[in-house]
N, C-alpha and C positions, 0 to 999 in steps of 0.2 A: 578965448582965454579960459585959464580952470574954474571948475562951477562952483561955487560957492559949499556945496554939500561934501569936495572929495571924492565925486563920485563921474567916472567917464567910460563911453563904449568902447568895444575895439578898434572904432574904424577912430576914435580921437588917439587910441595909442597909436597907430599906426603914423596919425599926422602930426600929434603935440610929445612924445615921446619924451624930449625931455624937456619941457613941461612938467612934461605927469614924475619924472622921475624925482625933478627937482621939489616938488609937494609929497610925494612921497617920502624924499629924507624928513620933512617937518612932522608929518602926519600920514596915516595909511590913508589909502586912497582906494577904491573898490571900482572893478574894472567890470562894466558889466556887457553882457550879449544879448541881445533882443529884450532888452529892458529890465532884463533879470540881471543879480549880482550874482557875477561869476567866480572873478578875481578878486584878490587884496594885495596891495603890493606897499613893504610898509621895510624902514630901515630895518640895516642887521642889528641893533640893540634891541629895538624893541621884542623882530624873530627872537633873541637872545634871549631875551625879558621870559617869554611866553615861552620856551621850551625848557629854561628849569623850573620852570614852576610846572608844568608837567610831568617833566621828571619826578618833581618830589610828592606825584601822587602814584599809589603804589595798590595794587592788589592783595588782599593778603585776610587772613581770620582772624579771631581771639587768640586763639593760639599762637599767630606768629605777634601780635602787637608787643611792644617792650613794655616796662611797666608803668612808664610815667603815662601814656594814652591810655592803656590797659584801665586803670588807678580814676581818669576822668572819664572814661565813658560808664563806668563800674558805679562812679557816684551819681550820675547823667540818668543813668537806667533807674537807680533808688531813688532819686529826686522825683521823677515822673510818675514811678510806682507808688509812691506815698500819696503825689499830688490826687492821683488817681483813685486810692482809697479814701481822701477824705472827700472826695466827690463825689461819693458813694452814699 
């Protein structure tokens, strides 16, 4: 039966399939090969969950940030800068 931890080899997907599928809708579940974790096998909302919050990280400079981050990292860098001077 599934192991306590959510975690099984391939040769258990092979035999507990859906088993593993059904603990997987609850919880991801890591499918592992010679004792290493290979796999994760986890529902679509959570996939879901986890690729827009991906999405909403983004590459980019000072120059492209808008100005409300621009504005907080602007005070982030003086806060530090001062903390930095009086530690001097």
């Amino acid at each position: 039966m599934p192991r306590s931890s959510g975690s099984y080899s391939t040769s258990d997907l092979s035999r507990k399939s859906g088993d593993i599928i059904a603990e997987a809708l609850r919880h991801p579940v890591t499918i592992t090969q010679r004792n290493k974790p290979r796999l994760v096998l986890l529902n679509i909302e959570d996939y879901e969950r986890l690729m827009k919050q991906s999405d909403r990280r983004s590459v980019g400079t000072i120059g492209t940030m808008s100005d409300e981050p621009f504005a907080e990292f602007e005070n982030a860098v003086e806060t530090y800068a001062g903390e930095d001077e009086a530690g001097r």
